[in-house]
C-alpha beads as a LAMMPS data file, in Angstrom:
LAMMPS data file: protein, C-alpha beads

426 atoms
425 bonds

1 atom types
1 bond types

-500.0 500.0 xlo xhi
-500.0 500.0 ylo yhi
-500.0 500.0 zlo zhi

Masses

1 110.0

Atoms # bond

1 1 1 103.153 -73.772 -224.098
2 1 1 99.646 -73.378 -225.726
3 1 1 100.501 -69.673 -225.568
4 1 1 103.348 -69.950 -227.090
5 1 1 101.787 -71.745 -229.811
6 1 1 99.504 -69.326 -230.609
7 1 1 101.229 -67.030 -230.707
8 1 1 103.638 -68.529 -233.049
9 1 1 100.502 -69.611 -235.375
10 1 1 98.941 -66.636 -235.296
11 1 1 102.232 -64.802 -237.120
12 1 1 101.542 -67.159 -239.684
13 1 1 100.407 -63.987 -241.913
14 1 1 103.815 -62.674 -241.514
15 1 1 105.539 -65.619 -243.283
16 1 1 106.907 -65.798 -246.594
17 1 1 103.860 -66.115 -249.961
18 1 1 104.865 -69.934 -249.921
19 1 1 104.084 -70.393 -246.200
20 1 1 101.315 -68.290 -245.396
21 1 1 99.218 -69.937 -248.795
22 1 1 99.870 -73.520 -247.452
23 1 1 98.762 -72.448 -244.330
24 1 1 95.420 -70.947 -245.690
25 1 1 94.819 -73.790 -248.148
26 1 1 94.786 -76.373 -245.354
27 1 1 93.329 -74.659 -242.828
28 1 1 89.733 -75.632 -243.339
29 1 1 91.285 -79.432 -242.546
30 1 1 93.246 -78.955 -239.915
31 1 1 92.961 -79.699 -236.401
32 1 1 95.140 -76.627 -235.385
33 1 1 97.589 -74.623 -236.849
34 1 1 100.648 -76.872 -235.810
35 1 1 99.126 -79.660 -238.215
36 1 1 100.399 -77.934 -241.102
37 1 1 103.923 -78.025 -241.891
38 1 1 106.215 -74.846 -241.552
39 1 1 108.882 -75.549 -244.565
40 1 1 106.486 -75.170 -247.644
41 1 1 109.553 -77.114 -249.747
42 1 1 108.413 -81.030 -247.419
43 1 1 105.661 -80.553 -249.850
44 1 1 108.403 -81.582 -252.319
45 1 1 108.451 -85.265 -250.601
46 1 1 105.075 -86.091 -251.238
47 1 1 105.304 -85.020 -254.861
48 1 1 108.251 -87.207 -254.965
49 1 1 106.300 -90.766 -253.294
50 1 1 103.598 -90.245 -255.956
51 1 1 106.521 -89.770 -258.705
52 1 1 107.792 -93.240 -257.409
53 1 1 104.832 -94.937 -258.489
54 1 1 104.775 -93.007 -262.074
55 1 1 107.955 -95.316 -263.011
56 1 1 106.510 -98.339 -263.611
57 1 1 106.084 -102.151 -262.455
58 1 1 103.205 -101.085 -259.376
59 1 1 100.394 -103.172 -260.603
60 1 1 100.999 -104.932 -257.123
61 1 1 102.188 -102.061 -255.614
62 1 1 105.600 -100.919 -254.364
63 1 1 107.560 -102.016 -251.275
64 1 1 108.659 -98.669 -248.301
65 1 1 111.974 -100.291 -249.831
66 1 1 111.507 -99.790 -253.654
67 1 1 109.727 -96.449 -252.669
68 1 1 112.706 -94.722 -250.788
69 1 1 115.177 -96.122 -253.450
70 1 1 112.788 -94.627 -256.471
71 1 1 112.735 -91.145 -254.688
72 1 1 116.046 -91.525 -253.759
73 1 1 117.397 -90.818 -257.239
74 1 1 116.026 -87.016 -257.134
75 1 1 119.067 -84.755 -255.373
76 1 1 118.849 -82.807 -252.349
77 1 1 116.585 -85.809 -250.475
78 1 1 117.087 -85.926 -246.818
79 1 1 116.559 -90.082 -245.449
80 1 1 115.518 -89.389 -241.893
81 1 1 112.775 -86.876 -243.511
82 1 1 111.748 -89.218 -246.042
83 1 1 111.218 -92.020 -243.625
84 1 1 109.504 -89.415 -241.108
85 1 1 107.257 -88.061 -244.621
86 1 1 106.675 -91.867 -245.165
87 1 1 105.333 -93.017 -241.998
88 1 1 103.035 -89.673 -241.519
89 1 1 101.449 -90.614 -245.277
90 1 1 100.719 -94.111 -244.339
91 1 1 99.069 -92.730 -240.589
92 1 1 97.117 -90.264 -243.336
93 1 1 96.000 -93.386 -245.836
94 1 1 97.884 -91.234 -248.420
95 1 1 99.657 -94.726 -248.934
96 1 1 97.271 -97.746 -248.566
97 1 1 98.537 -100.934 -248.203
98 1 1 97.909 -103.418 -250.882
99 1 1 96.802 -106.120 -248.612
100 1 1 95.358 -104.993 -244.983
101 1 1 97.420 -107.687 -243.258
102 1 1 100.397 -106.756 -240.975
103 1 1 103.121 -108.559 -242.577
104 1 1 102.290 -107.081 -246.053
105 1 1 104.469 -103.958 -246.680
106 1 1 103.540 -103.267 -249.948
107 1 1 101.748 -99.574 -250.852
108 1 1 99.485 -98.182 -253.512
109 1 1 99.156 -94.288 -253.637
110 1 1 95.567 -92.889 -252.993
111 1 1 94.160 -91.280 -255.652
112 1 1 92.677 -88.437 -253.574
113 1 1 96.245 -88.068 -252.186
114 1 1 97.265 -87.171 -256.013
115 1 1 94.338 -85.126 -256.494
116 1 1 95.511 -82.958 -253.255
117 1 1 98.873 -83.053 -254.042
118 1 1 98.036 -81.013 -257.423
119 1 1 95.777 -78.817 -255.923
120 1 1 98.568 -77.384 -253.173
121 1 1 100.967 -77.608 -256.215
122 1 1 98.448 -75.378 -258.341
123 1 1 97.607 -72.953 -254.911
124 1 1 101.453 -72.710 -254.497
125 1 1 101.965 -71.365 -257.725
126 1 1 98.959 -69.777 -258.970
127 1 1 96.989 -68.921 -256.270
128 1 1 93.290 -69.232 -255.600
129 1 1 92.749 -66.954 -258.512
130 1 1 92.686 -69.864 -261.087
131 1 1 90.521 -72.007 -258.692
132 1 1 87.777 -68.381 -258.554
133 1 1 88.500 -68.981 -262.546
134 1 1 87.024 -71.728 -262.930
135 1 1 84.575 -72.163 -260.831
136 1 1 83.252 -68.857 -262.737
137 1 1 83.190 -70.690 -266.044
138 1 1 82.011 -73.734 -264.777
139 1 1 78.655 -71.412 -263.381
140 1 1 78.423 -70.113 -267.041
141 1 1 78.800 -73.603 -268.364
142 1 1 76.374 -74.864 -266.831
143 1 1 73.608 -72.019 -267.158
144 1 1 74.635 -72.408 -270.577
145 1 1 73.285 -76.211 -271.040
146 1 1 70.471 -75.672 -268.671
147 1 1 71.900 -77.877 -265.618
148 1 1 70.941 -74.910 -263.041
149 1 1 67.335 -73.944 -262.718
150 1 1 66.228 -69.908 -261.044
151 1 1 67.071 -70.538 -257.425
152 1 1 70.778 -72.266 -257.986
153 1 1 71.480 -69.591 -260.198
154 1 1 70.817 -67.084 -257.630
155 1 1 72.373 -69.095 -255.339
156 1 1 75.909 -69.103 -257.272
157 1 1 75.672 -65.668 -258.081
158 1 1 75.257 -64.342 -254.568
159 1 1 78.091 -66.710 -253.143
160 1 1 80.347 -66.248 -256.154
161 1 1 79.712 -62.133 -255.496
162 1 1 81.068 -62.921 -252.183
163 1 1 83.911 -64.724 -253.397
164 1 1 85.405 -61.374 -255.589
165 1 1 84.706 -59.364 -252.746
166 1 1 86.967 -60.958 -250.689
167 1 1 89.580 -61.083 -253.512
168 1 1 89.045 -57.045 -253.194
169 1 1 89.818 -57.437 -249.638
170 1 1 92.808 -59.208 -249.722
171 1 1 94.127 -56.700 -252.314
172 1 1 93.409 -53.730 -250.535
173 1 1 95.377 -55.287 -247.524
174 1 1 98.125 -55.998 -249.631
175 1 1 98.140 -52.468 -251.130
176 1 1 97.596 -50.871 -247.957
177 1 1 100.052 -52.883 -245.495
178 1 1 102.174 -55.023 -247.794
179 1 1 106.388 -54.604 -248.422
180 1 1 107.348 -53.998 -252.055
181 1 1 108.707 -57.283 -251.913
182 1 1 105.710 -59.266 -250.849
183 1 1 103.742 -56.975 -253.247
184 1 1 105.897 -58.065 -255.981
185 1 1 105.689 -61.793 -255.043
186 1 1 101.929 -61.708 -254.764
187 1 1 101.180 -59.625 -258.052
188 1 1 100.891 -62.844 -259.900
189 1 1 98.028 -63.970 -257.647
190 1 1 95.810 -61.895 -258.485
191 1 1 94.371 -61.190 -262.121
192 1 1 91.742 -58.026 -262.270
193 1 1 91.084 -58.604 -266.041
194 1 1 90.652 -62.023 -266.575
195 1 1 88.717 -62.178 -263.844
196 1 1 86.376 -58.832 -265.028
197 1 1 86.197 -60.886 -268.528
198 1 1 84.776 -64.298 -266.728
199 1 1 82.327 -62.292 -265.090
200 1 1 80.705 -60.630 -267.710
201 1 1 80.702 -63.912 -269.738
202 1 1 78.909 -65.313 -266.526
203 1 1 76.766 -61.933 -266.818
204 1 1 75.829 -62.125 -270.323
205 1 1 74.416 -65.713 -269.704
206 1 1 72.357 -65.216 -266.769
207 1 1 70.826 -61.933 -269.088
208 1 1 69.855 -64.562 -271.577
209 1 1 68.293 -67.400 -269.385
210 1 1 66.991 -65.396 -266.774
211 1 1 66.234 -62.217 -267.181
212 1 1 64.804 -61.866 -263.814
213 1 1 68.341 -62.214 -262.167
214 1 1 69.668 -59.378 -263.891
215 1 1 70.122 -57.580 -260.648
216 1 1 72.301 -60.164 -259.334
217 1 1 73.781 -60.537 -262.036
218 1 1 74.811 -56.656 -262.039
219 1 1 75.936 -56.934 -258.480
220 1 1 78.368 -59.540 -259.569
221 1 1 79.555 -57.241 -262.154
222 1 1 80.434 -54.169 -260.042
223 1 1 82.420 -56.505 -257.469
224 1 1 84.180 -57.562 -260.332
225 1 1 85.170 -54.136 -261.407
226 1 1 86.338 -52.980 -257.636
227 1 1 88.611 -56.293 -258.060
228 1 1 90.152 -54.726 -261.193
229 1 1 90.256 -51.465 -259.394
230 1 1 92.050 -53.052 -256.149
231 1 1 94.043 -54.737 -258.784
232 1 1 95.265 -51.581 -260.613
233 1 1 96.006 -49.916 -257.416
234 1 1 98.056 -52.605 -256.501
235 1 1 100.675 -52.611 -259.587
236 1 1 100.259 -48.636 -258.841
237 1 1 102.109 -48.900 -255.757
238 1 1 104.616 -51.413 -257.124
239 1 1 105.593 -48.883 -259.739
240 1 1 105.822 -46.279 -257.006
241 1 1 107.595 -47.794 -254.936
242 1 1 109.698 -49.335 -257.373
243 1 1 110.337 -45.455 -258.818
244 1 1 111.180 -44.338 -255.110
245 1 1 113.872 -47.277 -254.851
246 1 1 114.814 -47.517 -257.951
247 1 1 114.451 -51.126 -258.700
248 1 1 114.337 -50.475 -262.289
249 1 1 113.484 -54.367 -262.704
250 1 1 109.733 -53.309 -262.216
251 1 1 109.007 -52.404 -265.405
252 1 1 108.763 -53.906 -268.821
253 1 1 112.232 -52.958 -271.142
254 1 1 109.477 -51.816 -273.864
255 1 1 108.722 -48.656 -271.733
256 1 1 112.678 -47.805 -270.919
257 1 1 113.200 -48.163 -274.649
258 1 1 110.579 -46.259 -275.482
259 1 1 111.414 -43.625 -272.706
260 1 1 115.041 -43.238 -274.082
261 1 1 113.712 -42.467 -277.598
262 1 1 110.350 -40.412 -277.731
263 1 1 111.276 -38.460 -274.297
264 1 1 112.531 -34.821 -273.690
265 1 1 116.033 -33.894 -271.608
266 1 1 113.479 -32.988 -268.452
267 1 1 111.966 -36.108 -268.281
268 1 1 115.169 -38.033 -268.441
269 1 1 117.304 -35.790 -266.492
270 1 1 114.455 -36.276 -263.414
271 1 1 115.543 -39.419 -262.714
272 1 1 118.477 -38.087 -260.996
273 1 1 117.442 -35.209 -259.640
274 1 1 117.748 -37.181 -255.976
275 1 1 121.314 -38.291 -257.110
276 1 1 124.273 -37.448 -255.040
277 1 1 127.747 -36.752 -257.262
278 1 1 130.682 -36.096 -256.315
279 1 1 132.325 -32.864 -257.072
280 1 1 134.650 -32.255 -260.040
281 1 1 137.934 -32.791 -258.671
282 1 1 140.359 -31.584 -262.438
283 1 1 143.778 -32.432 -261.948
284 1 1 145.118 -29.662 -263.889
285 1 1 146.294 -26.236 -261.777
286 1 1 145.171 -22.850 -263.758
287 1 1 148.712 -22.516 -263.868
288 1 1 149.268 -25.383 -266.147
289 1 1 145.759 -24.241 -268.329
290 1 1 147.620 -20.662 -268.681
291 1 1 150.724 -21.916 -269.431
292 1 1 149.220 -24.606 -272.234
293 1 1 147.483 -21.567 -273.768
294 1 1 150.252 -19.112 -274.144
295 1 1 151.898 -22.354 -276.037
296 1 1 148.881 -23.011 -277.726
297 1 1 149.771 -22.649 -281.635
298 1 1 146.698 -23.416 -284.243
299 1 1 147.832 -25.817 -286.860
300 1 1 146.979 -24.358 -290.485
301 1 1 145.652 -27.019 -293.158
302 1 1 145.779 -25.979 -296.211
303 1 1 142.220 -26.917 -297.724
304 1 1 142.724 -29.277 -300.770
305 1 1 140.385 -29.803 -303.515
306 1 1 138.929 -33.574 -303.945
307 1 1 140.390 -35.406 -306.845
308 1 1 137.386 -35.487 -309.475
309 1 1 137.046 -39.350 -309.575
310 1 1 136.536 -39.279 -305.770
311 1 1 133.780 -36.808 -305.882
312 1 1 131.791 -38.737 -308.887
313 1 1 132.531 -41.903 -306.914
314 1 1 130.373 -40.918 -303.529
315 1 1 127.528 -40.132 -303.859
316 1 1 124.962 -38.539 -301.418
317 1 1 123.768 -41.655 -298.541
318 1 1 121.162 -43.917 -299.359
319 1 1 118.273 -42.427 -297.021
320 1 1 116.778 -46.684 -297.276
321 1 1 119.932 -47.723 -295.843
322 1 1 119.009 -49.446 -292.370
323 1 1 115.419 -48.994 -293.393
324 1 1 114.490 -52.843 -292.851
325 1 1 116.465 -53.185 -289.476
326 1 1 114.595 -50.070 -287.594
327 1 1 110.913 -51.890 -289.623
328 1 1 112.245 -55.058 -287.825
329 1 1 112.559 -52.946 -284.435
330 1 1 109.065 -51.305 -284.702
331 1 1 107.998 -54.782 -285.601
332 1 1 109.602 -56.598 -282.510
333 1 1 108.104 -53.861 -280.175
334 1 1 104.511 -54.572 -281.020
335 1 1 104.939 -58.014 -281.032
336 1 1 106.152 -57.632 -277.622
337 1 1 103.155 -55.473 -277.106
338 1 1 100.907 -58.385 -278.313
339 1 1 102.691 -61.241 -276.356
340 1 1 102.401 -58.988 -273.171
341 1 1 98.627 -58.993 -273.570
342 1 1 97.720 -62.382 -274.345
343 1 1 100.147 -64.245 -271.513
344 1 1 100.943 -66.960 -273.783
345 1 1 97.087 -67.487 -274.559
346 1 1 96.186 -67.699 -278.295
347 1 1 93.377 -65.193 -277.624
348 1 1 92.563 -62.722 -275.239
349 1 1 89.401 -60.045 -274.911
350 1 1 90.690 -56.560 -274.906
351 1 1 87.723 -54.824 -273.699
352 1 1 88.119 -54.366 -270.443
353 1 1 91.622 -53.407 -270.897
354 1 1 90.825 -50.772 -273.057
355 1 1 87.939 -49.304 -270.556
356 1 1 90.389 -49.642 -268.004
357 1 1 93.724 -47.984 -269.511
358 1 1 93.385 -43.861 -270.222
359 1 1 92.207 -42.869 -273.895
360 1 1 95.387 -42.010 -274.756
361 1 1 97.094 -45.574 -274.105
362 1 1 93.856 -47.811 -274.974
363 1 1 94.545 -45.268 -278.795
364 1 1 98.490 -46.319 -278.237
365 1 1 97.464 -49.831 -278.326
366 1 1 94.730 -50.097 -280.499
367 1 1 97.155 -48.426 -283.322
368 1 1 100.032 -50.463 -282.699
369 1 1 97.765 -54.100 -282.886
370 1 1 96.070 -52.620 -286.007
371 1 1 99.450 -51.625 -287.561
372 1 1 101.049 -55.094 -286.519
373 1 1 97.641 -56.939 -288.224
374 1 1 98.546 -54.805 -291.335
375 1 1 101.737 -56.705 -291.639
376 1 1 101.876 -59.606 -293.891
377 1 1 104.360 -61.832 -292.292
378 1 1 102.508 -61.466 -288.566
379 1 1 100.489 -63.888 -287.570
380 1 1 98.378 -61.488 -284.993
381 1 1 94.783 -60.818 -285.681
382 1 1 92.379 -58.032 -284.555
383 1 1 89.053 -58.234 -284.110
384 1 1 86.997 -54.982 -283.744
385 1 1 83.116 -55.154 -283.651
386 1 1 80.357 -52.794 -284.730
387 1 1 79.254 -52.186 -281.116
388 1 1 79.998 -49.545 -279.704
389 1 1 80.349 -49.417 -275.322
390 1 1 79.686 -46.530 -273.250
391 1 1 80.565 -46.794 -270.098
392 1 1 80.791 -43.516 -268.124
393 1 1 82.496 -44.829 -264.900
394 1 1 85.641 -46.204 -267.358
395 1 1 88.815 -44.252 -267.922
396 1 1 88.043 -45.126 -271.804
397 1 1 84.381 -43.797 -271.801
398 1 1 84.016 -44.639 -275.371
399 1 1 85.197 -48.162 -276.503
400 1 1 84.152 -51.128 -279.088
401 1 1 84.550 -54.573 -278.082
402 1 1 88.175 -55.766 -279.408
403 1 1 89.447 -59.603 -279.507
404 1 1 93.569 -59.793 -280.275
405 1 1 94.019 -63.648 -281.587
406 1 1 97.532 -65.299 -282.835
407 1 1 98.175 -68.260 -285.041
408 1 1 101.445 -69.888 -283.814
409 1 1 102.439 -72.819 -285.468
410 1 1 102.981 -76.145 -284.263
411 1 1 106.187 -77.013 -283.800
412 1 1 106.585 -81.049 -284.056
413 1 1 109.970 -82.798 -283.842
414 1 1 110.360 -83.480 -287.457
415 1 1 109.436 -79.958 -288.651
416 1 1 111.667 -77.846 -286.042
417 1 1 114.290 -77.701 -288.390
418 1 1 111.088 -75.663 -290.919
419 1 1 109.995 -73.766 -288.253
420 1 1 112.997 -72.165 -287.336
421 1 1 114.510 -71.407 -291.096
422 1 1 110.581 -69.960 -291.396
423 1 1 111.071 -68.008 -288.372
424 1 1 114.594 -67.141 -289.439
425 1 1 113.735 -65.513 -292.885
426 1 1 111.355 -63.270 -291.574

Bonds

1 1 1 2
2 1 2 3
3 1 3 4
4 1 4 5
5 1 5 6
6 1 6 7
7 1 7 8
8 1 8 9
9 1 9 10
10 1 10 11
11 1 11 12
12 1 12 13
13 1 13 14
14 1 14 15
15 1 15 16
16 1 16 17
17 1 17 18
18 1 18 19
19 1 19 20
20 1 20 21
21 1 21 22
22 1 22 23
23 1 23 24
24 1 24 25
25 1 25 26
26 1 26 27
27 1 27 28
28 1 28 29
29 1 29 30
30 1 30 31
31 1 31 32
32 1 32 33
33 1 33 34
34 1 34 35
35 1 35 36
36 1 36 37
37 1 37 38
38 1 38 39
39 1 39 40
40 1 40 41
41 1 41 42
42 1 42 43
43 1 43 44
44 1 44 45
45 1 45 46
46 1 46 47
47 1 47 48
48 1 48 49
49 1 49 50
50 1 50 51
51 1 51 52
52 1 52 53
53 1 53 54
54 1 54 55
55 1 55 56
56 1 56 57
57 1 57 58
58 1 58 59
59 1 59 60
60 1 60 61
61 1 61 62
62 1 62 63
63 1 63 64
64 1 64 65
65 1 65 66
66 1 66 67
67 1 67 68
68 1 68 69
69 1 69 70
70 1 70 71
71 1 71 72
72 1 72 73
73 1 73 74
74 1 74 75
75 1 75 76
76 1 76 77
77 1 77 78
78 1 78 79
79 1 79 80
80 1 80 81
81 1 81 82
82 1 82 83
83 1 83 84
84 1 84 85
85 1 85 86
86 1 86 87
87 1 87 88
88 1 88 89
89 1 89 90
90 1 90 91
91 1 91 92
92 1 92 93
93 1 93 94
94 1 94 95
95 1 95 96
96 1 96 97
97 1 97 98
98 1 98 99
99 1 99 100
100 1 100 101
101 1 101 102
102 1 102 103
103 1 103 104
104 1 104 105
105 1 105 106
106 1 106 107
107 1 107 108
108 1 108 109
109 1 109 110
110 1 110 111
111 1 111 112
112 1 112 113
113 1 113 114
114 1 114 115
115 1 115 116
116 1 116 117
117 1 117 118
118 1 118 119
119 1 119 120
120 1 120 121
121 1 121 122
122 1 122 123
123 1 123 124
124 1 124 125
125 1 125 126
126 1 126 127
127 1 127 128
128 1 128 129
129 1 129 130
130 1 130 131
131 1 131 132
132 1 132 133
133 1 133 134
134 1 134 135
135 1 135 136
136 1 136 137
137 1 137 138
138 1 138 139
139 1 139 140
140 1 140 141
141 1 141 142
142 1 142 143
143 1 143 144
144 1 144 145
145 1 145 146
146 1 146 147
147 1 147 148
148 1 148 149
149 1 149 150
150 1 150 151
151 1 151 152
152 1 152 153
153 1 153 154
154 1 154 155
155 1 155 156
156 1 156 157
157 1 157 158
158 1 158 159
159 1 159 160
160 1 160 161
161 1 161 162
162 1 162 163
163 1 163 164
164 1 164 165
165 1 165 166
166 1 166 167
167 1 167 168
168 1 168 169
169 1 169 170
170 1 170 171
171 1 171 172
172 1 172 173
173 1 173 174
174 1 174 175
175 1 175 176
176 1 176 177
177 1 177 178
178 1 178 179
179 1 179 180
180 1 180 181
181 1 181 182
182 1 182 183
183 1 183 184
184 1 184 185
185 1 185 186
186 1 186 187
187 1 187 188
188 1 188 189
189 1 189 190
190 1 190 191
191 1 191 192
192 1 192 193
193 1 193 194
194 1 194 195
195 1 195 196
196 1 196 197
197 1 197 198
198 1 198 199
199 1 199 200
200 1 200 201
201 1 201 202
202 1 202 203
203 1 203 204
204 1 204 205
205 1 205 206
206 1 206 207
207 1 207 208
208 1 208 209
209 1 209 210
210 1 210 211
211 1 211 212
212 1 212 213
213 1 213 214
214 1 214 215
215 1 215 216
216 1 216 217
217 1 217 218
218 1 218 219
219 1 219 220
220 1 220 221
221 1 221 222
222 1 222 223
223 1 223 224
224 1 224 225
225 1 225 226
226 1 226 227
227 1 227 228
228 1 228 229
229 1 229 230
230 1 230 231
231 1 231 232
232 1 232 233
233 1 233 234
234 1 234 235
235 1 235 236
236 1 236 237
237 1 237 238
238 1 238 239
239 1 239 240
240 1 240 241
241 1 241 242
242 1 242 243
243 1 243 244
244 1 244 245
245 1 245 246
246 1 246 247
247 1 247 248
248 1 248 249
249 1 249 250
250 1 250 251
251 1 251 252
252 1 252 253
253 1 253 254
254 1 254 255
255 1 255 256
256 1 256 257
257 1 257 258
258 1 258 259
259 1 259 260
260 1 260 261
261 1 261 262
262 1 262 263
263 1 263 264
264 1 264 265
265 1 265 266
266 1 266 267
267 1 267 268
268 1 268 269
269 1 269 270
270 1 270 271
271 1 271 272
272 1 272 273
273 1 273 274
274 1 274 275
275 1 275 276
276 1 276 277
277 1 277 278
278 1 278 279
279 1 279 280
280 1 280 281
281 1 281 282
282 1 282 283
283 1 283 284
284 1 284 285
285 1 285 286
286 1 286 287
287 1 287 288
288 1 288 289
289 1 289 290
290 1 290 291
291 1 291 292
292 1 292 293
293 1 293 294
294 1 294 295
295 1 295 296
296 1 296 297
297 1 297 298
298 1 298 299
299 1 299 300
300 1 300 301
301 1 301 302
302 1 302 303
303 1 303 304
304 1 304 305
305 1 305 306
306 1 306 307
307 1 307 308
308 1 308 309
309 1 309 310
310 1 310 311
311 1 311 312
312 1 312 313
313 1 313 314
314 1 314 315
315 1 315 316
316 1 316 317
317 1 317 318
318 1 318 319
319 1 319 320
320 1 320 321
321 1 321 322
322 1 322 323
323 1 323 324
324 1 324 325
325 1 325 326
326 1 326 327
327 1 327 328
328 1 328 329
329 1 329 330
330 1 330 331
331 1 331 332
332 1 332 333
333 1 333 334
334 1 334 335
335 1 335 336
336 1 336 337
337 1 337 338
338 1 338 339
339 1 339 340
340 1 340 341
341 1 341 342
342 1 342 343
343 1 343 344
344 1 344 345
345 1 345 346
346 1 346 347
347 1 347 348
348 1 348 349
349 1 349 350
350 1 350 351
351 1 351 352
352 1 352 353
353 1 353 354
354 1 354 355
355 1 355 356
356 1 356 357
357 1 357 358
358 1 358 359
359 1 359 360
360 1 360 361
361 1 361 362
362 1 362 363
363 1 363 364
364 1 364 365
365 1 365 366
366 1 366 367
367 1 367 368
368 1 368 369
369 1 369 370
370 1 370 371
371 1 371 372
372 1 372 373
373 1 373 374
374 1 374 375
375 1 375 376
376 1 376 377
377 1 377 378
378 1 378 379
379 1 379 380
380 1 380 381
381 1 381 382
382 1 382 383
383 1 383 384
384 1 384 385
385 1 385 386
386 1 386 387
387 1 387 388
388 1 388 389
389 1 389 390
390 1 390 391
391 1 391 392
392 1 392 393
393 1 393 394
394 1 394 395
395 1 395 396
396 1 396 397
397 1 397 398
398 1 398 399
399 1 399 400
400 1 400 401
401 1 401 402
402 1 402 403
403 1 403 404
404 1 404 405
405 1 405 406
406 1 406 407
407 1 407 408
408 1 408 409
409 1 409 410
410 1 410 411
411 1 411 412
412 1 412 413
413 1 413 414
414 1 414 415
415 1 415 416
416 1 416 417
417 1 417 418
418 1 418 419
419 1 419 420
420 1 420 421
421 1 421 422
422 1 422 423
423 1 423 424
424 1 424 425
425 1 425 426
């Protein structure tokens, strides 16, 4: 049986993203691997206990009674689970009993139990990227105010080093061992730029409060770039392998549009050069084409002269006509462009995007954001400093630092009727 059961743990790995990254989040408080549960959606029935108490009247607490009828009202819930979910969160102190006597049956939710509950929500979703995030700006916070003297410095950089490294790791094993389809589930895990741009703010403030750590500071700085490395090998196997299948969902519509119009009859005919078509199969016998021609008779027209009002009447076409709806194309496409690099943030640093994209594209871009600033109506913003980077070991050797801002406006529920006529006329 124990066999068995390791066994059966130890193919954990080999479960679906959801699975495995519940499994890995808990397992530095678990007792063994059967302590975590196998269906990552049971999470669901904790998240909807601590949603029973967000509905009011629990100064006193709720009742197991008023609990399971408050969760109750959410579809899909199963009652033997609940009650099972229930009696394993009260063993846990997840739900503490108002009054530690055995007649009372009335709960409170722990606030540590809420606090966990997020965290496997936000690990479930996001990954431990955001967590690595964070704890990255937190370091630079507090170097910033002066909270961490020499020796925790050095301390957080060395462990925090450590940390990206075994990001790296766990991309290369994706890369190197991963399906297409549990690379494209875990793509969104990991985050090779915003992670290089946390670093070198992290970087940047240990260089100006201690000097002497610059060394560590550097080391921190190359593991961060062999993340973005790992990470840009990663989404270049997804595009492979997405080319080999054809799973044309892979890429961005910007670059098919842009495919169809700026390239050449080889390029397009080489996407079905590995296409199998069936032979012409004409359903007309060379009899019946010999026979049609020998019938064949041209029709003469006789060429007639335009009446003279007709030909004073139309004129030659208006070479502006359509001239705003292809501006409004052009103009769609780089806001796209835009949108794609900020992720819904309202700004984003664009140097080491630029280092890490070939000249050629990091030029692409930088014309298209400049052109798109140039526009009066957009509300995009590009910031290009005086500096100039050199950084030899970057595709873009050459490069100033670049900041790409947006002003979106707030949209309140009296003014949504405004904002969309605003958005409407332009």
């Amino acid at each position: 049986m124990d066999g068995d059961r390791l066994d059966f743990v130890g193919k954990r790995h080999r479960r679906g993203g959801a699975a495995r990254r519940l499994g890995a989040m808990a397992a530095p408080v678990a007792s063994h691997g059967g302590a975590v549960v196998e269906d990552p959606s049971l999470v669901r029935y904790a998240e909807l206990v601590i949603g029973a108490f967000s509905q009011g009247d629990i100064e006193h607490g709720l009742t197991r009674a008023q609990i399971v009828e408050r969760v109750n009202r959410a579809d899909g819930v199963d009652r033997n689970e609940l009650d099972r979910r229930i009696d394993t969160f009260v063993e846990l102190a997840m739900l503490l009993p108002y009054r530690d006597k055995a007649h009372q049956q009335r709960y409170v939710v722990s606030t540590d139990a809420v606090a966990g509950s997020l965290f496997f929500r936000k690990g479930l979703t996001e990954g431990g990227i955001a967590e690595l995030l964070q704890l990255l700006g937190s370091t630079a916070d507090a170097i910033e105010a002066g909270r961490h003297d020499a020796g925790k410095v050095a301390e957080a950089l060395v462990e925090q080093r450590g940390y990206v490294e075994m990001w790296t790791a766990a991309v290369n094993r994706l890369t190197d061992t991963a399906t297409l389809s549990e690379l494209v589930a875990e793509r969104s895990q990991h985050d090779g730029d915003r992670m290089l741009a946390q670093v070198e703010r992290v970087v940047d403030v240990v260089t100006r409060h201690h000097r002497t750590l610059r060394i560590a500071a550097a080391a921190l700085l190359t593991a961060a770039q062999a993340y973005l490395v790992a990470t840009q090998r990663l989404l270049e196997r997804i595009i492979d392998e997405g080319a080999s299948t054809r799973d044309f969902s892979l890429l961005d519509p910007a670059d098919y549009a842009r495919l169809a119009t700026t390239g050449s009859i080889e390029v397009l005919a080489a996407v079905f050069e590995d296409v199998v078509w069936d032979p012409p199969r004409p359903q007309v016998l060379p009899a019946d084409v010999v026979a049609a021609l020998r019938a064949y008779r041209p029709h003469h027209h006789k060429q007639r002269r335009p009446p003279v009002e007709s030909s004073a009447g139309n004129g030659a076409a208006d070479p502006l006509e359509g001239l705003d709806e292809r501006l409004e194309i052009l103009r769609r496409h780089r806001e796209h462009t835009a949108e794609l690099l900020l992720q819904g943030e309202a700004s984003i640093e664009l140097s080491a995007h630029l280092r890490a994209t070939p000249w050629p594209g990091a030029l692409r871009v930088i014309v298209e954001l400049a052109t798109l600033e140039a526009d009066q109506l957009s509300a995009y913003r590009l910031h290009l400093a005086d500096s100039l980077v050199i950084d030899t070991d970057a595709h873009t050797t050459w490069t100033s630092d670049a900041r790409l801002t947006v002003e979106r406006p707030t949209i309140t529920p009296a003014g949504t009727g405004d904002a969309h006529e605003e958005r409407s006329s332009r």
